[in-house]
N, C-alpha and C positions, 0 to 999 in steps of 0.2 A: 531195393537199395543194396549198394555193395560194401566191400571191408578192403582194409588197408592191411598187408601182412607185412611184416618188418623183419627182418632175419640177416645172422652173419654168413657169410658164406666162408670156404673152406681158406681163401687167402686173408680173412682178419678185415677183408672190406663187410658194408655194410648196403645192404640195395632191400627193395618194396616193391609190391605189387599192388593195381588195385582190383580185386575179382566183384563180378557182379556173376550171380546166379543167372542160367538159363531161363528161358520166358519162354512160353508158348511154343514150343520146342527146337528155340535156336540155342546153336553152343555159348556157352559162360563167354561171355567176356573179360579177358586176361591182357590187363596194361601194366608191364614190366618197366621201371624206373630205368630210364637212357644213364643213368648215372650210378656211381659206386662213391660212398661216402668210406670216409676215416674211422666215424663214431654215431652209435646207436641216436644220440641227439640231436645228429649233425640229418639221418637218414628219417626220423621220425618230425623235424621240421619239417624235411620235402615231404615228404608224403601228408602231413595234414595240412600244408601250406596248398599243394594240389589238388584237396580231395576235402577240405574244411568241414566237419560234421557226421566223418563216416568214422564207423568202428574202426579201431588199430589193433590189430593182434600182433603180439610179438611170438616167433614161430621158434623152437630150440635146433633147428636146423634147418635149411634152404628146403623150399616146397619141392616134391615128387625125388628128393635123395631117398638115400635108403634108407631103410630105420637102421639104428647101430646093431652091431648083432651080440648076441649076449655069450660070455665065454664060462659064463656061470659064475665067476666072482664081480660082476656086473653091479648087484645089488649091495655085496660088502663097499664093497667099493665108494659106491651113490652116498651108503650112511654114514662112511666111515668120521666126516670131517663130521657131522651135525652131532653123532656120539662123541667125540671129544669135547664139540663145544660146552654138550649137557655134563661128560664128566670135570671138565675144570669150573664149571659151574658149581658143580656140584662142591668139589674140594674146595672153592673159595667161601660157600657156605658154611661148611664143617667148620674149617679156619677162624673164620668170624664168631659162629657159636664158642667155639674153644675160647677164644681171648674174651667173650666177654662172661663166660663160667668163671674163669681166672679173677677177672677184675672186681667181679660180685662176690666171691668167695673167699678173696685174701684178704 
């Protein structure tokens, strides 16, 4: 059985492949979607509408690009927004304990 890949490519469209693994020693077969979609739901309807039952992978970059390359602030970078999420998390915590030591205490 084969899988459905799903991926943006680098102009903000969205296009699918569907790969079935080699058998008995013929090459993979590789059917590339004739179309380019708007939106990830717009591309993920064709493709199980085409292919009804097979795995979907969604791919973070178009198959056989290159890997990004790393300039070494690569990985600040990746956390930077998830560590803020956790520290306004966090001070909204604090906040809420404060007022309510206030409110019990006065």
């Amino acid at each position: 059985m084969g899988v459905v890949e799903v991926w943006r490519e680098p102009n903000q469209f969205w296009r699918w492949r569907y790969i079935e693994t080699a058998q008995g020693g013929s090459e993979p077969l590789e059917l590339l979607s004739n179309e380019v979609y708007d939106s990830r739901e717009e591309a993920l309807k064709a493709a199980m509408t085409a292919y009804p039952g097979v795995p979907v992978l969604e791919l973070d970059r178009p198959p056989d690009s290159p890997a990004p390359e790393r300039d070494g602030h690569g990985g600040m970078a990746r956390m930077a927004a998830p560590l803020a999420a956790v520290g306004v998390t966090v001070a909204v915590v604090a906040l809420r304990a404060r007022r309510r030591r206030r409110r019990h205490s006065g």
